[in-house]
N, C-alpha and C positions, 0 to 999 in steps of 0.2 A: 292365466286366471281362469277359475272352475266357475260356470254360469247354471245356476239350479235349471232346469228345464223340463218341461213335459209335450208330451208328442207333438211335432210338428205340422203333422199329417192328419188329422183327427180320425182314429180305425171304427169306421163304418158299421154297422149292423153287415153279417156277412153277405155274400150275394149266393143263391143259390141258382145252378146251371145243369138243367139235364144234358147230358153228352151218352145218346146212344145209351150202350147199358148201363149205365153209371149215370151218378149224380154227382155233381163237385158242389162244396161249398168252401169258399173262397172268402179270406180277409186280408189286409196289409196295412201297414202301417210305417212311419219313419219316426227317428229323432233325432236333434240337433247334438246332443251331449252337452256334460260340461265344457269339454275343451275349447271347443270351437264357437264363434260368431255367427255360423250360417251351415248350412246345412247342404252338401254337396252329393250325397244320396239319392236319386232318384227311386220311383216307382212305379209299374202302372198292372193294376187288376183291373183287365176287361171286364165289361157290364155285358155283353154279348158271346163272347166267344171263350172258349177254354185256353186261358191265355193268362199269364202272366209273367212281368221282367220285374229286378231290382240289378242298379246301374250304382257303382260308384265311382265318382270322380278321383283322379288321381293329384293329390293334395290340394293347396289354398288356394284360393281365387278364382278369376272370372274363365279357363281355359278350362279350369275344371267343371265348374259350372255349363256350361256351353258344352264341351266333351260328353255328362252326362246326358245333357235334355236331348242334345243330337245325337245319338244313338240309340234313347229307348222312342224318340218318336218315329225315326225312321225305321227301328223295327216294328212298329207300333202298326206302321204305315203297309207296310209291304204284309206284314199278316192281313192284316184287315182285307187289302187289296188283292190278295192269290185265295184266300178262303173260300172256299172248305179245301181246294187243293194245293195244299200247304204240307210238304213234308222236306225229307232230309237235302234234295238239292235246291226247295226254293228258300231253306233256313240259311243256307250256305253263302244264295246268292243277295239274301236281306244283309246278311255280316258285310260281307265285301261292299256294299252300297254304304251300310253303315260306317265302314273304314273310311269309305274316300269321302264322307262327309264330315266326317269329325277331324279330319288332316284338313279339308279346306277351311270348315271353322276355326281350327286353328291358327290356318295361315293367315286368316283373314284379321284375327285380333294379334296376330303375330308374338303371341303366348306360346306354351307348352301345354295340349289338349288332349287328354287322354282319360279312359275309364274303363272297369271291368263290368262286366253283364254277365247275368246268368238267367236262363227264359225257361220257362214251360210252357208247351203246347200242345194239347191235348189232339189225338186224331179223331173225327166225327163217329165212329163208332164207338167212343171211349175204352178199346183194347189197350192201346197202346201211347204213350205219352214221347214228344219229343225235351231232351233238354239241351240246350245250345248254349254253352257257355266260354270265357277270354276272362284273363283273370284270378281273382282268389274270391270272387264273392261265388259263392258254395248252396248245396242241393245237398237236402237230408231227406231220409225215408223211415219212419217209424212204423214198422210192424211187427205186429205180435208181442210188443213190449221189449221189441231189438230195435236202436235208433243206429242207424248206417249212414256214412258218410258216403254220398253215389258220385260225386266231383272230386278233380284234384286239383292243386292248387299251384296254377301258373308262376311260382316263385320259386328263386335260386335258394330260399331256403328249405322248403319242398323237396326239391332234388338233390340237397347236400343229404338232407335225414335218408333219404332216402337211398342214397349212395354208399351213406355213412363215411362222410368225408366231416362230421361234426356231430356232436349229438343233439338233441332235440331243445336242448334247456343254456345251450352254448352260448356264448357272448357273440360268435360265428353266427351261429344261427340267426341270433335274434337282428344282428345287422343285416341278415339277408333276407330276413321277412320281407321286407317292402322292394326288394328286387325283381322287379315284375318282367318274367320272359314273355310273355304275350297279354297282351291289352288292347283294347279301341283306341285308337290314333297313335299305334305302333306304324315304322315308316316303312317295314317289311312286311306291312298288312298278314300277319302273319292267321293261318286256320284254326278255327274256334276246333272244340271236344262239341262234339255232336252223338249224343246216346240216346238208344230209345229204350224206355220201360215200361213195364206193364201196368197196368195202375188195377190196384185190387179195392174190395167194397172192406173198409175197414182203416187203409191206409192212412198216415197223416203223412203232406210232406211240406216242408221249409226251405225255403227260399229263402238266403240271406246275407249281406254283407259284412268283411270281415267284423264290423263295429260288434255286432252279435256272437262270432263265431271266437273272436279272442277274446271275449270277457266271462263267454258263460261256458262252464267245461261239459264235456261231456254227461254227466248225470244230471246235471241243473236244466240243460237240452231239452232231455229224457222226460225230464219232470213235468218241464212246463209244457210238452208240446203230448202231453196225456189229457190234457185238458181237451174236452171235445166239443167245444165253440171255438172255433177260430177266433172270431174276436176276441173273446175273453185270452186266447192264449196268446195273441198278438201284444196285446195290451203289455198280456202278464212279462212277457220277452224283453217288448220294450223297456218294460217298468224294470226289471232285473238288472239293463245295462246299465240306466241309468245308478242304479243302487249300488254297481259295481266299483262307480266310477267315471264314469261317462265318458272315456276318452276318448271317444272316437264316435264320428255319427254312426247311425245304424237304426239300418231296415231290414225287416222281417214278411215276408209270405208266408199263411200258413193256409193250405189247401187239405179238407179232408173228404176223402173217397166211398161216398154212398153205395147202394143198391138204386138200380133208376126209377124203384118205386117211387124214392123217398123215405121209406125208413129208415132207420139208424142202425147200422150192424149192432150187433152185442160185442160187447169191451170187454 
């Protein structure tokens, strides 16, 4: 049964953050969909620090639930807590904290706990950006009117396309979409993609779970994320999935890359 819905998360006026020579301004947003009764999506854009995750639970109920909220607050946690020196081996060692708390969450409700993440972390001089991600929720980078996909997606259907052991639009495929090779409360606690980037005064980038990434295609992407308020593009993203269809919950980060004046690059 399809439940009409509007954002779950209500997307905030955006936040703006000098980081060094750069400015970031930052928005986020979630929604429930039609599909579903609850909303298993996580979020979280820092108010302080160059920082943001979106977390999704792996399917119905409370293990998912639980899986989510315990791993974006423990990474939430160990940022906050190593800041400002925070780079590629203290992201490494937040994941593996985060493994072994969402396997004892798990154990504890004696469910199946599990969820993908994808993070941004800005370095205090704003040169360089971390992104740390498990999973298929995904990191996009729009510049210059080229939207790029900078993640890949921890799924057996991923590596079949890519192997070419099936093609892209297959009946193979599409059953091995949701074959998740690494994830949070995987029992091989297995190692996150860990990339650094450089973050340019112009840039927009997205942060997003599949609920976004399998409903809007690539040019609808492109479109809405030329919008240059975050909120308004958050909104618009949101608003899109739901128009699509709603199948699936789905969160959106959308971060755009100033000059640390404050001005607004030219578009």
């Amino acid at each position: 049964m399809f439940r009409r819905r509007t954002a779950d998360q209500p997307v905030e006026a955006a936040r703006r953050l000098p980081v060094g020579r750069i400015e970031w301004e930052v928005a986020g947003g979630t929604v429930a969909g039609h599909r579903y009764s609850a909303n298993f999506d996580a979020l979280h854009v820092d108010p302080e620090l160059p920082f943001a995750v979106v977390v999704d639970g792996m399917g119905e109920g409370e293990g998912s639930r639980v899986a989510g909220s315990t791993a974006r607050d423990t990474l939430c946690e160990l940022v906050r807590a190593g800041w400002p020196a925070v780079g590629p081996r203290q992201l490494r060692a937040a994941i593996t904290e985060a493994q072994i708390r969402v396997r004892r969450a798990g154990a504890a409700i004696d469910e199946l706990a599990g969820c993908t993440l994808t993070a941004l972390l800005a370095e205090p001089d704003g040169e360089l950006a971390w992104i740390v991600q498990l999973g298929d929720s995904r990191a996009y980078r729009l510049r210059d009117g080229l939207l790029e996909l900078v993640t890949v997606d921890h799924t057996m259907a991923w590596l079949g396309v890519l192997h070419g052991w099936w093609p892209a639009d297959s009946r193979e495929a599409a059953r091995a979409r949701y074959q998740l090779l690494r994830y949070l409360g995987h029992p091989d606690r297995p190692d996150p993609d860990l990339l650094g980037v450089p973050l340019r005064p112009g840039d927009t980038w997205l942060l997003c779970t599949d609920g976004v990434s399998d409903q809007l295609d690539y040019h609808r992407l492109r479109e809405l994320l030329a919008e240059p308020d975050p909120t308004r593009a958050v909104r618009a993203l949101l608003a899109a999935t739901l128009a699509e269809g709603g199948s699936d919950n789905a969160t959106a980060v959308v971060l755009r890359v100033h000059p640390a004046t404050g001005g607004r690059p030219s578009d």
